[in-house]
N, C-alpha and C positions, 0 to 999 in steps of 0.2 A: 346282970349281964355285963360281960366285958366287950369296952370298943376299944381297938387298936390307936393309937394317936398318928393324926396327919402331919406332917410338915409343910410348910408353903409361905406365902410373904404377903403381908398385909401392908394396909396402909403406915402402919407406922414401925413398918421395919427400917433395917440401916442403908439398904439400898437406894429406897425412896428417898430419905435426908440426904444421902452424898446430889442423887440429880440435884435437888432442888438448890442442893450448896454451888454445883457446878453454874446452875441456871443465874446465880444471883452475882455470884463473879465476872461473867462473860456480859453481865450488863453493867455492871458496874464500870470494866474495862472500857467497852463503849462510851459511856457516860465521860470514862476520861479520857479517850482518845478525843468526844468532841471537843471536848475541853481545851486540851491542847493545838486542833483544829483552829478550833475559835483564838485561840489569843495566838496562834500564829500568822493568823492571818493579819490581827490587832497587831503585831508587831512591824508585821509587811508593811500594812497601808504608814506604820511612823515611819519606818525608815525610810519609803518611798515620800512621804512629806520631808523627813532630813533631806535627804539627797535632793527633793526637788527645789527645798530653801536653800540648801547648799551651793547650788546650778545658778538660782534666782540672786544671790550674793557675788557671787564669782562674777555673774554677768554685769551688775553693779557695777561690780569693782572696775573691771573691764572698760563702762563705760567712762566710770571715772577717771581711767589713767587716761584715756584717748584723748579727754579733757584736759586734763594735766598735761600732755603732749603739746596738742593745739594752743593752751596757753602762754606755754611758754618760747615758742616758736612764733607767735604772735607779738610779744615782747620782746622776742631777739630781733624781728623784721622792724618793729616802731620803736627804736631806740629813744628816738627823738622827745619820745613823749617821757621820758626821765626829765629832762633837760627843762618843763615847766609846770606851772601850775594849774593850768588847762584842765586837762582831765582827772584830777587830781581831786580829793576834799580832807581834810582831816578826819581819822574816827573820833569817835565819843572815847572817854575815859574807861564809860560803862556800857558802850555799844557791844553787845555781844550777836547782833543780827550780819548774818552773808553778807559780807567774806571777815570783817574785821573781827567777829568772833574767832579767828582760824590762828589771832598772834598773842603771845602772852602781855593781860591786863596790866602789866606792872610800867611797859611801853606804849602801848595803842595807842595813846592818849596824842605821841609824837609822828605816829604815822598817817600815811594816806590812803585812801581807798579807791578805784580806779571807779570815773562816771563818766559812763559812755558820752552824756551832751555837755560843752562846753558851759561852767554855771551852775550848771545843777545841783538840787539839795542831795539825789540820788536816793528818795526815799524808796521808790519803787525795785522791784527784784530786778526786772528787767533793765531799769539803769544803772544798776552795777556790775553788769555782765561784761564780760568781755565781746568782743563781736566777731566770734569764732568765725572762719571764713563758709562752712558746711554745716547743716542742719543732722539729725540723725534720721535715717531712713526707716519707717517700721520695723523694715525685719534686719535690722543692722544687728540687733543684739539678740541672739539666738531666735528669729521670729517674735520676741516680742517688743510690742512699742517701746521707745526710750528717749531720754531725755536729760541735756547734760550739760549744769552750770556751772561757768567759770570766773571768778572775780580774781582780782591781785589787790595788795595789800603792800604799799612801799615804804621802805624807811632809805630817808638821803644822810648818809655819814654826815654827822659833823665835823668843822674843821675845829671845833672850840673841843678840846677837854672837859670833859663835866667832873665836878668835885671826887676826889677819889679816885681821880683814872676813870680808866676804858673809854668807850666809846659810845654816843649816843646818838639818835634820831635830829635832824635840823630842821624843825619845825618850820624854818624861815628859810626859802630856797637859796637867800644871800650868804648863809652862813654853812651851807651844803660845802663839801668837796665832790671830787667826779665819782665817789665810789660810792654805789648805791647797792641795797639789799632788798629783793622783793621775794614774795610768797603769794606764791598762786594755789587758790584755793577752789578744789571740784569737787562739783557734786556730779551724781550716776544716780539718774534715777528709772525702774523699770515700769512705766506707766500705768498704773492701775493693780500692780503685783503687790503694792506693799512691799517693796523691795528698795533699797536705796543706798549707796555707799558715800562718803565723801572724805577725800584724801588731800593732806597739803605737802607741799613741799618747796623750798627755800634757795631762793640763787643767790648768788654776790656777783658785781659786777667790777670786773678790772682793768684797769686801762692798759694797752698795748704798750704804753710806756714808761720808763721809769725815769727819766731825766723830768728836770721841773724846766720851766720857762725862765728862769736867771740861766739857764747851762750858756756856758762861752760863746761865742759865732763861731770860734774854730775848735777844733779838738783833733787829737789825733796820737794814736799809739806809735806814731814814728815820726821821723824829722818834717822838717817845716823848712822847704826851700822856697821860701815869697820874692817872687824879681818881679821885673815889669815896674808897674807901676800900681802894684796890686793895692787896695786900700778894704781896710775892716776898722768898721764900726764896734767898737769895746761893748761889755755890757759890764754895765756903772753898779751893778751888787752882786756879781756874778762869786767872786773870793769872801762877799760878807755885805754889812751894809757900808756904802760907800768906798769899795773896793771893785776897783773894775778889771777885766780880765777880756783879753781880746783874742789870743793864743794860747791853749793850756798842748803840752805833747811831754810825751817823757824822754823825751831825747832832746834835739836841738833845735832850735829857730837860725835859721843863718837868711842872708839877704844876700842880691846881685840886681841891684837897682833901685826906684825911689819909692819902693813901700812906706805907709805911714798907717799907723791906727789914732783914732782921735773917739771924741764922745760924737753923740748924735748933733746935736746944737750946731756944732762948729764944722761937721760934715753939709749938713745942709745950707748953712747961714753962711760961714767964712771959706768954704769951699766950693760952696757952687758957682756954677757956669753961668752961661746965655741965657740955658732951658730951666736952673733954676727948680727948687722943690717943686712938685705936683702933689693933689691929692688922689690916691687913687683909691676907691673901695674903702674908704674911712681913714688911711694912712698915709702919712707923709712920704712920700719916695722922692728920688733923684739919680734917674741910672747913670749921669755925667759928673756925678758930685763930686771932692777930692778932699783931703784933708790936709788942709792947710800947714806945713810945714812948723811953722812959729808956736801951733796949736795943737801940734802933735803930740801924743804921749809917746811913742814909737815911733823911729824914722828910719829910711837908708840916708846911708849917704857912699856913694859909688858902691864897695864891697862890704861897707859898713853898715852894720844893725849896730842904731842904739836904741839900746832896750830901757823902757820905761819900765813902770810899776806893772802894767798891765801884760806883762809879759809873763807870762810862768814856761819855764823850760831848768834843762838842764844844760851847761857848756860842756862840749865835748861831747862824745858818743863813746869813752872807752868802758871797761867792766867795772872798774873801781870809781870812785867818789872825788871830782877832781879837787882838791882845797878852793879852785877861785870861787866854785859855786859859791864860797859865803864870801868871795870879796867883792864890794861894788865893781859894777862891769864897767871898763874902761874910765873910773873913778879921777884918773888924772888925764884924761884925753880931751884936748881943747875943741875936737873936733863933735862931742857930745853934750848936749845943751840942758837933756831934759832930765827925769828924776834918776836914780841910782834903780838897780834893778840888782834883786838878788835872787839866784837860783832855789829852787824848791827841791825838796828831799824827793827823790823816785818812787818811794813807799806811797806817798801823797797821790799819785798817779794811777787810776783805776788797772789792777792788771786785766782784767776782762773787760775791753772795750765793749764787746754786745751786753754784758748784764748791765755794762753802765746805761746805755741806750733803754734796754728792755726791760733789764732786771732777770734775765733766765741767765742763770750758769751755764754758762758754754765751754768754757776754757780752761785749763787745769796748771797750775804752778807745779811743776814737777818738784821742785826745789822746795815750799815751804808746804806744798803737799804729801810729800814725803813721809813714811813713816818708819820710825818717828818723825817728823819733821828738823829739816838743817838748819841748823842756824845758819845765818848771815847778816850783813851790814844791812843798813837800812836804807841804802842809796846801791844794792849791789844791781847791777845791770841783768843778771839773771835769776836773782829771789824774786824781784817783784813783777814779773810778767807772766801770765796764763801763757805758754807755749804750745801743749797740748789739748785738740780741739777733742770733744767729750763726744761720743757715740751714741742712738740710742738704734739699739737693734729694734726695734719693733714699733716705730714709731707710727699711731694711729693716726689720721688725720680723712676728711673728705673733700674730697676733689670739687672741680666745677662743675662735674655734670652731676655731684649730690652721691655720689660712690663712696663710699666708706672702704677703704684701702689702708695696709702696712707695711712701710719699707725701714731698713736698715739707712738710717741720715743721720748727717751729727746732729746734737740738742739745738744747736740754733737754728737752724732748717727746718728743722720738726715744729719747733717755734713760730716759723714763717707762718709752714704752710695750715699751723689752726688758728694763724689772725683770719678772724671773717670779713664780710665787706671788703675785701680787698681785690686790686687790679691786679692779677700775678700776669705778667707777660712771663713768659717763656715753658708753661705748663700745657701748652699740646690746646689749647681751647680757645681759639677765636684770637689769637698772638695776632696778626698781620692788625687785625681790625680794629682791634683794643691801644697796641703800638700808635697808629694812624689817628687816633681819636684823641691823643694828648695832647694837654693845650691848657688854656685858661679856663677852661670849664670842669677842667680836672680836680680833685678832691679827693681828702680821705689816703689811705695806705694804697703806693701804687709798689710791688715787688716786677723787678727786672733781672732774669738772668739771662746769659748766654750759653751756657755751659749745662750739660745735658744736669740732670737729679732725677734719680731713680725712674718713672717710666714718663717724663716729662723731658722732653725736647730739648728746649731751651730755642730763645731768638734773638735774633741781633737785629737790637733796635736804635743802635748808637746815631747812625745819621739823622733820624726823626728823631731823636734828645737834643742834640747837639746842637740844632739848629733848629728848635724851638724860639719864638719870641716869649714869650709867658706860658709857667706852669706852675698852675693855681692862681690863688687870687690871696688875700691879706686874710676880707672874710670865714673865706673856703681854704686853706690852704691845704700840700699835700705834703704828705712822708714817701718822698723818694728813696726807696731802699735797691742801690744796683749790686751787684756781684762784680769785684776782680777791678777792671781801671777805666775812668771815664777824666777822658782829657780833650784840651780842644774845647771843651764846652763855651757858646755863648749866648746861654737862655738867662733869663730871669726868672727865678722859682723863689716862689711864697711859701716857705715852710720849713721842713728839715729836708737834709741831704745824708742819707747814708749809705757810707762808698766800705762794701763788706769784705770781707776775704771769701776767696772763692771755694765753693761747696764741695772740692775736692781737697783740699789742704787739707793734712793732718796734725802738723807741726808747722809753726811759724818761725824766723828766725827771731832773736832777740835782738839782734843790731839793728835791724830795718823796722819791727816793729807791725810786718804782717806785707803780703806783696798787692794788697790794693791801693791804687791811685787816684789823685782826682788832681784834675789840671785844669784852671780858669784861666781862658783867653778874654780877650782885649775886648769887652761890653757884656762880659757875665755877670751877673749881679744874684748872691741872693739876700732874700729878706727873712731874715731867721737865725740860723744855724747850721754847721755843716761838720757832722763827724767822719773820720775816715780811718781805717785798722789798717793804717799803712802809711806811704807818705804822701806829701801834700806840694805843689808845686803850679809855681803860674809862670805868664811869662806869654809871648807869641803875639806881642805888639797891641796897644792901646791901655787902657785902664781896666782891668776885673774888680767887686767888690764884693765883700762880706758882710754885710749890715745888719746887725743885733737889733731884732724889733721885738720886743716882750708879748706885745695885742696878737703880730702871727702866730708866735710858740704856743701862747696859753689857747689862740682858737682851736688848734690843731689839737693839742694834749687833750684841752674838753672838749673834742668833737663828739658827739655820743656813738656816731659810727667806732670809734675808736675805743671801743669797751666791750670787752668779750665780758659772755656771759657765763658762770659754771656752781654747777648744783652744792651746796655744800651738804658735805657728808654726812649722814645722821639725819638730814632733816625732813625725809619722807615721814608721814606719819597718818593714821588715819583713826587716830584717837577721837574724834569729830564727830558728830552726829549732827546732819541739817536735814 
């Protein structure tokens, strides 16, 4: 028998294998999508740990520059504590413990480490801290706890050369100069986070001034008309050692009455009066003292200056080099007693009276600044003087009330106004009150102008100057720096006197030598020095004097108020780990 054949689909047909191939892919694909679920997520939760170490660094960081801020603004307010060995200790050679770890081993050994108690070995953390004025708040640093130490780490310049050159650490504070270098060292810590940064960075500190304590009692970028009966005490190493200098100007000294310069000894001892030396505040003074004629290095005699050793000038005020300069002055005149005096080359003569004071370039030789630059004589009357005052458009500086502000000033103004610590009368801030309160109790950089500067006022405070009895003291003394002409005066001031050119001059003449004045009437006295960027003239009945004391110069130069402070470049670093 025949049976037909059926067609149909069994178990192990090809339709059944495709499902079961389809079935086995679409799990598998699952299989790797969780897969990639899964380590996406494993990727999240890192980068979400990155990002939140990243946050927890940063905030570190954060607290550690605040630190570094407060440091060093703590150090700019307690300058004083440069100035001994108080808080002060040496590191180890091999101290690598907070903060003295934070300078290179090669010097440690020369520096000091800041201890909070007077004495102390400073082994504990917390006596090597600075004593920041604010604590940190819980949630000061992104809501979490924090915590943030600050040490500094001082090297005082020496004045000795070390073998080789440069410059090294004075382990012996006697052997220090005023310029000192410190490194403040912070730590940032986030309380409990395992978080921590710590950063240093490096200041040098520079004095306001640039003239030493030998500088002359008088100086001046223009003539020298001394009458009366003016008298200046010389300073006996001022030209070198035993070279004394009483007058330096680049123009001329002339006389119109009985001026004399003499040494100190024969000021006090062979010229005093009634009243006789005093000692006042550790120094010999004498505001009635005179100088003995006989004893004199420098004298009048009616319209006659004879000029001693101690006189530096130039005869004559014309553009060319007069020949007498090199002949003895009045060499065959029987009416001149004392040493021969011979004129100084004009090159000799600072052409920028302010960088000579300060050290800032203010002032521009048009003539040997030139380019190319002109030749000329070396005694020429317009080569060798800065005529042109220098600009600085954009000059930064922060005012009294702590404002950070930019005006267009010249360089030496701009100057003025970032010496710190200082009295600025005529800046719009407390002038009447500040003017009123000078006196002998005064101290430190006092700035005067009249004359408006950029969005500053200016005051006139000539009557309360003028008629001062004392300002400063020998100990404390101060740097009077006025703007334009202060004459009439008959105070006695312990310190320097600097009489400027006023804040709107552009150009100076050469003849004059700048048109600020200063004029000592009859019981002016000062005890120091007195520069002026113009001319100088006395006279108006009794005696004025000028008296070279080296102990006021050098208090005033090493005042530690008298030392800006400023970051040197490169040396943030936070290479450190504490």
């Amino acid at each position: 028998m025949h049976f037909p054949s059926k067609r149909g689909r069994g178990p192990g047909t090809g339709s059944a294998r495709n499902a079961g191939s389809a079935l086995l892919v679409v799990v598998v694909l699952l299989l790797l999508a969780s897969l990639f679920v899964v380590f996406a997520l494993n990727v999240g939760r890192f980068e979400q740990r990155t990002s939140g170490n990243d946050l927890r660094a940063k905030l570190a960081l954060e607290v550690a520059e605040s630190g570094l801020s407060l440091g060093v603004e703590y150090l700019n307010a307690h300058k004083a504590l440069f100035a001994s060995d108080d808080h002060w200790r040496l590191c180890g050679a091999t101290e690598t413990a907070f903060p003295c770890g934070g300078v290179p081993d090669s010097r440690r050994s020369t520096m000091y480490t800041y201890r909070a108690t007077v004495g102390d070995a400073a082994t504990t953390m917390s006596s090597r801290l600075l004593p920041l004025p604010a604590a940190l708040a819980d949630s000061a640093a992104g809501n979490f706890p924090a915590t943030r130490q600050v040490g500094a780490v001082l090297c005082r310049v020496s004045v000795v050369t070390p073998p080789g050159g440069g410059i090294a650490c004075a382990e012996d504070p006697a052997d220090a100069s005023t310029t000192w270098v410190v490194t403040v060292v912070s730590k940032g810590t986030l309380t409990g986070e395992g978080s921590s940064s710590t950063i240093t960075q490096t200041l040098g500190g520079y004095n306001v001034f640039n003239l030493g304590p030998n500088t002359p009692p008088l100086v001046a970028s223009g003539a020298v008309a001394v009458g009366g009966g003016i008298q200046i005490v010389t300073a006996p190493d001022a030209a070198g050692s035993g070279v004394p200098t009483s007058i330096w100007t680049r123009l001329d000294v002339d006389a119109n009455g009985t001026p004399n310069t003499c040494y100190f000894d024969e000021f006090l001892r062979q010229g005093g009066t009634s009243s006789g030396p005093a000692y006042y505040d550790g120094i010999a003074v004498c505001h009635t003292c005179n100088c003995p004629t006989d004893q004199s290095l420098s004298y009048g005699s009616g319209a006659k200056l004879c000029e001693g050793i101690d006189i530096a000038d130039i005869e004559g005020s014309g553009s060319g080099y007069d020949q007498a300069a090199y002949d003895l002055y009045d060499k065959n005149d029987a009416v001149c007693k004392n040493s021969a005096n011979l004129s100084i080359h004009r090159e000799e003569f600072p052409d920028d009276i302010f960088a000579y004071v300060f050290g800032q370039p203010s002032w521009r030789d048009d003539i040997k600044g030139s380019s190319p630059p002109s030749p000329c004589a070396r005694d020429d009357l317009e080569c060798h003087f800065a005529e042109t005052r220098i600009n600085n458009p954009a000059c930064k500086y922060v005012d009294a009330a702590g404002i950070t502000k930019v005006a267009s000033v010249p360089e030496d103004t701009c100057y003025l106004l970032n010496i710190q610590n200082k009295i600025h009368i005529g800046d719009g801030i407390d002038d009447a009150a500040e003017c009123a309160a000078l006196g002998a109790g005064t101290s430190g950089f006092v700035w005067v102008h009249k004359q408006a500067i950029a969005d500053m006022p200016g005051y006139d405070c000539d009557t309360t100057i003028k008629g001062l009895d004392d300002l400063g003291k020998p100990s404390a003394p101060v740097a009077l720096i006025y703007d334009g002409e202060l004459t009439q005066v008959h105070f006695h001031l312990y310190g320097l006197l600097f009489v400027r050119e006023p804040n709107a001059t552009t150009v100076v003449d050469k003849t004059t030598g700048g048109s600020a004045k200063l004029g000592l009437n009859g019981g002016a006295v000062i005890y120091g020095a007195a520069v002026v960027q113009g001319k100088v003239e006395s006279g108006g009945g009794g005696t004025a004097a000028i008296v070279y004391n080296k102990d006021v110069l050098f208090n005033l130069i090493n005042n530690p108020g008298n030392v800006n402070p400023a970051s040197i470049p490169g040396s943030w670093t936070d290479r450190l780990r504490y």
